[in-house]
ZAFI-848212 format. One record per residue (C-alpha): x, y, z; residue in one letter; residue number from 1. Coordinates in Angstrom, 3 decimals. Layout:
N
+----------+----------+----------+--------+-----+
|       c1 |       c2 |       c3 | residu | num |
+----------+----------+----------+--------+-----+
|        X |        Y |        Z |      a | NUM |
...
+----------+----------+----------+--------+-----+
***
This chain:
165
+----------+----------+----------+--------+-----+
|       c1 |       c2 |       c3 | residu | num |
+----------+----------+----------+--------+-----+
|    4.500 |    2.034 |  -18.633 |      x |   1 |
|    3.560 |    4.489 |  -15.822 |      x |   2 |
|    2.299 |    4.022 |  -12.922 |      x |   3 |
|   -0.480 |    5.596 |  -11.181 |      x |   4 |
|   -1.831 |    6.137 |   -7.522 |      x |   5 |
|   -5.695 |    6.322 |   -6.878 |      x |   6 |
|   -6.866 |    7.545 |   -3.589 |      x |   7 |
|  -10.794 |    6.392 |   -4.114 |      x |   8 |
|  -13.433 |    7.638 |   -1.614 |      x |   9 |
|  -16.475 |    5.455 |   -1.857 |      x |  10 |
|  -19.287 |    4.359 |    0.089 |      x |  11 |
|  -18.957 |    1.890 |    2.670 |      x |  12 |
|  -21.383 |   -0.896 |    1.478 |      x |  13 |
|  -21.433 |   -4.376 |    0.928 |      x |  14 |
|  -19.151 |   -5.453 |   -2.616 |      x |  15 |
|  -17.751 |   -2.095 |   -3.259 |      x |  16 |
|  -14.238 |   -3.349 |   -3.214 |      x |  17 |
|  -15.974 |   -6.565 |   -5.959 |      x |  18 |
|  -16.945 |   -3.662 |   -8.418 |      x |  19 |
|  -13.970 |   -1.552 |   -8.224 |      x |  20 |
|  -11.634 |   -4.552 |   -8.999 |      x |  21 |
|  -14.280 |   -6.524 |  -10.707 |      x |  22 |
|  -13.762 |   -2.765 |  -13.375 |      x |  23 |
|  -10.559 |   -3.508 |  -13.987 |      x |  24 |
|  -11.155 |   -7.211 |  -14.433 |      x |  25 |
|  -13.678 |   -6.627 |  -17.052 |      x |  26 |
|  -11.786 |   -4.264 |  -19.155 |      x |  27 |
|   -8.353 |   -6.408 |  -19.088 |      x |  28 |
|   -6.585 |   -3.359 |  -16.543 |      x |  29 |
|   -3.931 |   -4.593 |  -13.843 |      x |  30 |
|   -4.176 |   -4.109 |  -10.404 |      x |  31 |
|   -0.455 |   -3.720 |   -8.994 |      x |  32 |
|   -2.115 |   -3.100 |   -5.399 |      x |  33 |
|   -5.160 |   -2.083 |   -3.945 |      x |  34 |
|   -5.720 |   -1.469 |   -0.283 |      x |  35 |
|   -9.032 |   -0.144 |    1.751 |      x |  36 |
|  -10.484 |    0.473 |    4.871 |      x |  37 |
|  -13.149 |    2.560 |    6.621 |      x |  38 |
|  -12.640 |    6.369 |    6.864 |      x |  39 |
|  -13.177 |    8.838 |    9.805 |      x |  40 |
|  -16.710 |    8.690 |    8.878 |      x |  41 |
|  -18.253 |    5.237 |    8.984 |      x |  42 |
|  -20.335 |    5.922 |    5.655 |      x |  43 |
|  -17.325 |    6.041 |    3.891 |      x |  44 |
|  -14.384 |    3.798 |    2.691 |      x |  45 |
|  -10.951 |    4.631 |    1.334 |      x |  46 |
|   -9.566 |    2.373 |   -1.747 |      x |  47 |
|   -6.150 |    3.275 |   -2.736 |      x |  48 |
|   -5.573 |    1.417 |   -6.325 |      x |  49 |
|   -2.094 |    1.104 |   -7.720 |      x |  50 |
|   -2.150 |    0.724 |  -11.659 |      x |  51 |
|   -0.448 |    0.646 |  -14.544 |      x |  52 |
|   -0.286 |    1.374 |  -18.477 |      x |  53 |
|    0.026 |    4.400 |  -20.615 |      x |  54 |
|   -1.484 |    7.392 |  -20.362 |      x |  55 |
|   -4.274 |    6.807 |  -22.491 |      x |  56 |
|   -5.183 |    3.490 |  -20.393 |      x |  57 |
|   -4.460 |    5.382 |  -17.161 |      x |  58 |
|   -7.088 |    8.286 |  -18.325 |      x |  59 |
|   -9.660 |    5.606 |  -19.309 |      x |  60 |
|   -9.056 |    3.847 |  -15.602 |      x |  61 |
|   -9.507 |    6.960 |  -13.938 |      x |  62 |
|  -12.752 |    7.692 |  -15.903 |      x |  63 |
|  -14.670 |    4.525 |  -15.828 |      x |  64 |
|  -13.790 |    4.244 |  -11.932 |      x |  65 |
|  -15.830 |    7.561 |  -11.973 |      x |  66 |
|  -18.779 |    6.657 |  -13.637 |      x |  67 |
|  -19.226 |    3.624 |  -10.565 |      x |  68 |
|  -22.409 |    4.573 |   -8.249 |      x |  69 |
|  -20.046 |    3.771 |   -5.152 |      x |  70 |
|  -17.203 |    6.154 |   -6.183 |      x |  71 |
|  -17.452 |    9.455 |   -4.538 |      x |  72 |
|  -14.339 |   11.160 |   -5.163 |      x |  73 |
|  -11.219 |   10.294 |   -7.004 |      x |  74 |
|   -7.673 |   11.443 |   -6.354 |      x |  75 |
|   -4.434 |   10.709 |   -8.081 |      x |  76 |
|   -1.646 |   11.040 |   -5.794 |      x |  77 |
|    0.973 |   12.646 |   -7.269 |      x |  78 |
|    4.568 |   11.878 |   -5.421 |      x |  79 |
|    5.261 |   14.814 |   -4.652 |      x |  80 |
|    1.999 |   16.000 |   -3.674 |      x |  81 |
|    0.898 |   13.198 |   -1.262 |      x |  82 |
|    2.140 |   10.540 |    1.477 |      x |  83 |
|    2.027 |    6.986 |    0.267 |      x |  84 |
|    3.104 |    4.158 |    2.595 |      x |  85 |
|    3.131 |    0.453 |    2.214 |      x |  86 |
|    3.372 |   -2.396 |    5.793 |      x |  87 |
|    6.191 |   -4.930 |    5.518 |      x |  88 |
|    6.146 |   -7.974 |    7.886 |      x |  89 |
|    9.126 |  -10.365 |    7.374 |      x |  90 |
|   10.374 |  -13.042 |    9.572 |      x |  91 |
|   14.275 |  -13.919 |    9.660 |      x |  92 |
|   15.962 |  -16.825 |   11.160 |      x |  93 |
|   17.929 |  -15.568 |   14.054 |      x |  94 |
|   20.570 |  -17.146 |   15.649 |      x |  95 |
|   21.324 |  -15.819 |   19.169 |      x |  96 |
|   24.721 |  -14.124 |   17.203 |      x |  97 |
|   22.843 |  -12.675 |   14.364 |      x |  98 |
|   20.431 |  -10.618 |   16.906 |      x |  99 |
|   22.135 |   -7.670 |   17.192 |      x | 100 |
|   23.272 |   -7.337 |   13.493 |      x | 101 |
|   19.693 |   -7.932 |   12.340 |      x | 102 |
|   17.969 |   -5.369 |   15.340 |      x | 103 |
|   21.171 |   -2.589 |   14.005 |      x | 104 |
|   19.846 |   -2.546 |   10.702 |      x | 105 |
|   16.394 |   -2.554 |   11.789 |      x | 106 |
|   17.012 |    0.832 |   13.915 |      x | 107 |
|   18.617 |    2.430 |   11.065 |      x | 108 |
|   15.299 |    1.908 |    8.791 |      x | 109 |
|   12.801 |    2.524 |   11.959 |      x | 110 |
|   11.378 |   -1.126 |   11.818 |      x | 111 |
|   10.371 |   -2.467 |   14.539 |      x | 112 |
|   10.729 |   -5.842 |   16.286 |      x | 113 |
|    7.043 |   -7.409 |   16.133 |      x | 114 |
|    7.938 |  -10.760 |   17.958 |      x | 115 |
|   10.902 |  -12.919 |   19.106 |      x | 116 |
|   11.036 |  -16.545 |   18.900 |      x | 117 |
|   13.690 |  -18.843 |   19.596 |      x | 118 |
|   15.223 |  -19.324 |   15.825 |      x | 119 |
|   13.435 |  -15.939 |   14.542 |      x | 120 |
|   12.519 |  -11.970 |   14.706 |      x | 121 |
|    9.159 |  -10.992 |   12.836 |      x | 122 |
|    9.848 |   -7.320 |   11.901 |      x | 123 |
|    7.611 |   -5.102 |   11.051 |      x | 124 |
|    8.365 |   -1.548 |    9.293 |      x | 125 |
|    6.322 |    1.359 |    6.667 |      x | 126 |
|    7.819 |    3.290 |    3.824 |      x | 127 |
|    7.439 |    4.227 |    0.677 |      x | 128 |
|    8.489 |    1.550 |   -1.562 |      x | 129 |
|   12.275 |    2.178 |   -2.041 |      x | 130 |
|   12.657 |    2.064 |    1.320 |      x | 131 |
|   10.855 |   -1.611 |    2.205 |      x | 132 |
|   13.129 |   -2.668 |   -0.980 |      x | 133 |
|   16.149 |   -1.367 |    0.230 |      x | 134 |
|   15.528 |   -2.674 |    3.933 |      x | 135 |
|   14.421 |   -6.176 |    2.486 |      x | 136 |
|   17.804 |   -6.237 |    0.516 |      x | 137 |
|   19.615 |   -5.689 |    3.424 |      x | 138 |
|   18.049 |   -8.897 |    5.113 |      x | 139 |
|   18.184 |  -10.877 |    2.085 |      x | 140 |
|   21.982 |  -11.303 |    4.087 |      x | 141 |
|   20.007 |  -13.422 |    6.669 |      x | 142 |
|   17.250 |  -16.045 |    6.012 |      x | 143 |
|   13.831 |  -14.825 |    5.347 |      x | 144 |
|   11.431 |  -17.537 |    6.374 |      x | 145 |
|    8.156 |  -15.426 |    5.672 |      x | 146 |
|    7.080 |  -12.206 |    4.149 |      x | 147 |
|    4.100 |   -9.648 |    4.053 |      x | 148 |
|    3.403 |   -6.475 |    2.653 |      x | 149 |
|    0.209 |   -4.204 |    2.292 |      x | 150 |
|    0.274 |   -2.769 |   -1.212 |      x | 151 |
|    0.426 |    1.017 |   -0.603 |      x | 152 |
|   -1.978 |    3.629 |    1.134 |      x | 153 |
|   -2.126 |    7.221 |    0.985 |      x | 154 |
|   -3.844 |   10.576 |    1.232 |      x | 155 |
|   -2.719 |   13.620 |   -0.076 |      x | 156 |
|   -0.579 |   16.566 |    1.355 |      x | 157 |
|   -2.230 |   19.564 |    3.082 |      x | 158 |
|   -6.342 |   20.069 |    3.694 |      x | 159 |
|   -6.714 |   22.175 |    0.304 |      x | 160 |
|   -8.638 |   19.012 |   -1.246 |      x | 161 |
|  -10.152 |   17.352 |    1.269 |      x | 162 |
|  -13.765 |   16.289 |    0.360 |      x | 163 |
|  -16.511 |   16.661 |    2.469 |      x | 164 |
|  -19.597 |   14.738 |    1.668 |      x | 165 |
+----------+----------+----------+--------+-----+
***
């Protein structure tokens, strides 16, 4: 099994986000994440669809997305070839002598503290998602009370193919 990164850009109309999903619903196609939001032009959204399968499925995915009215442009982010990020928010219990231990590791992966409580931190960090695995690991050494994440987000490297509509 692969996986594969779509960087969709669609219009920004009411149920676009139902028929892309509602596509991979119908043909029996996993969604391992799928984030969106408006782009720098209000007429526009951005979907970025993590999926899954063999090549063959992954092909058929990318082509039937295609064929949707709303879809505009497709991308597949390539690792090396793009930025992809995911949000992590997790709260850990923190007693006044775990603090310090819990803000040092928090430094060395560039999370920052979102809110203190009296018996907690909320932290909040991006990465790819090594990194959020790694980090969440490392706190897995403290009690994690609550967690959050995104699903991931991206745009390709450089202004070569950028899409102008």
């Amino acid at each position: 099994m692969q996986k594969r990164v779509l960087s969709l850009l669609v219009d920004n109309t009411a149920g676009v986000t139902t028929r892309v999903s509602g596509l991979f619903s119908r043909r029996g196609y996993n969604i391992d994440s799928i984030t969106g939001g408006v782009t720098a032009d209000e007429r526009f959204s951005r979907i970025t669809v993590v999926c899954s399968g063999d090549e063959l499925i992954l092909e058929q995915i990318t082509h039937q997305l295609a064929k949707l009215v709303d879809v505009r442009d497709i991308k597949i982010l390539e690792p090396d070839n793009s930025v992809c990020h995911e949000l992590l928010m997790i709260k850990v219990a923190a007693r006044p002598e775990q603090r310090q231990g819990i803000i040092s590791i928090a430094d060395v992966f560039h999370a920052k503290v979102a809110d203190v409580s009296k018996g907690s931190l909320i932290l909040e960090m991006t990465g790819n998602h090594n990194k959020l695995e790694a980090f969440i690991d490392l706190m897995r050494g403290y009690e994690i009370l609550e967690m959050a994440r995104t699903g991931v987000t991206g745009l390709s490297r450089g202004s070569d193919d950028v899409t102008f509509l």
